[in-house]
Steps between C-alpha positions, in 0.01 A plus 500: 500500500542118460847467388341196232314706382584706114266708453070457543214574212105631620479082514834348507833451666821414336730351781822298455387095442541280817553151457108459652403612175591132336136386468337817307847505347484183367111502424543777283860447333392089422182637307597517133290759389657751739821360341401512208703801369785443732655129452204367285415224795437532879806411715467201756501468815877430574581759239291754732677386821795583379411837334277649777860522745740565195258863419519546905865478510519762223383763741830523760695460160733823398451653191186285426277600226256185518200592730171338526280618753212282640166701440260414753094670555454741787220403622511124572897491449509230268761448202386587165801506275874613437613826348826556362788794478809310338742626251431317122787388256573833391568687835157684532281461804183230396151541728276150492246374690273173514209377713355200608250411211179579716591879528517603144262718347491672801682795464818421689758516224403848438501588894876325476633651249374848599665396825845408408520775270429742849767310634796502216395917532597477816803338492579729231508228245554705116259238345366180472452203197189227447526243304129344400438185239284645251266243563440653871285747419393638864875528586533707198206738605661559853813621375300733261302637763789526741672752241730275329625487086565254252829476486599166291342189372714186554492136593534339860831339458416161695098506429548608176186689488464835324518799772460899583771636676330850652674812696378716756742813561469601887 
């Protein structure tokens, strides 16, 4: 098996992020809708260049517990979005995932989630956290469907939005 590669979905692989992701990257982390929950704005271009190698680097880091994975379609190869295993403020293990704006509604946050869930099982991971704004609503039904509780209501501390924090025991 390709050593990039995480782990594959019946449509998608999840591979480590090369730096010849930058364009899809950028297209899809400079759109501020996709941002929307995340910083409130899309990031620029310089702000991207910079990023894209800083997540890469993580990877031959020891002890690191900040992953995003590239996501990319199986059947034309092409980038689609990010997904996310990194630990949150409080020490438990946080799953995300986002996707260039023209692949929503689609069905690949379920198919992502289901996926990294297979894969914290795996790597015999005791359970995993979600954070959602209340506002997203189809994030919310993913994590649902996936198997995961309410567990607190809160506010994102730098958004300042109100949010779900959910758990899913492995």
């Amino acid at each position: 098996m390709n050593k990039n590669i995480v782990f594959e979905t019946p449509r998608c692989i999840v591979r480590l992020l090369q730096m010849n992701d930058l364009e899809p990257f950028h297209e899809m982390q400079s759109n501020p809708k996709v941002m929307r929950f995340v910083r409130g704005e899309g990031m620029t271009r310089e702000e991207n260049e910079k990023e894209l190698p800083e997540l890469i680097q993580k990877y031959s880091l020891e002890n690191n517990d900040f992953w995003i994975y590239a996501i990319e379609s199986k059947t034309d190869k092409t980038f689609i979005g990010t997904c996310a295993l990194v630990k949150d403020d409080e020490g438990d293990d946080e799953l995300g995932y986002r996707f260039l704006e023209k692949y929503w509604k689609l069905g690949y946050g379920l198919e992502i989630c289901q996926g990294l869930i297979m894969y914290c099982k795996s790597i015999r991971m005791n359970n995993l956290v979600g954070y959602v704004a209340d506002e997203n609503i189809a994030s919310m039904k993913i994590l649902e469907k996936c198997g995961f509780t309410f567990e607190s209501k809160g506010i994102e501390p730098k958004l300042k939005f109100p949010e779900t924090k959910y758990r899913l025991f492995l």
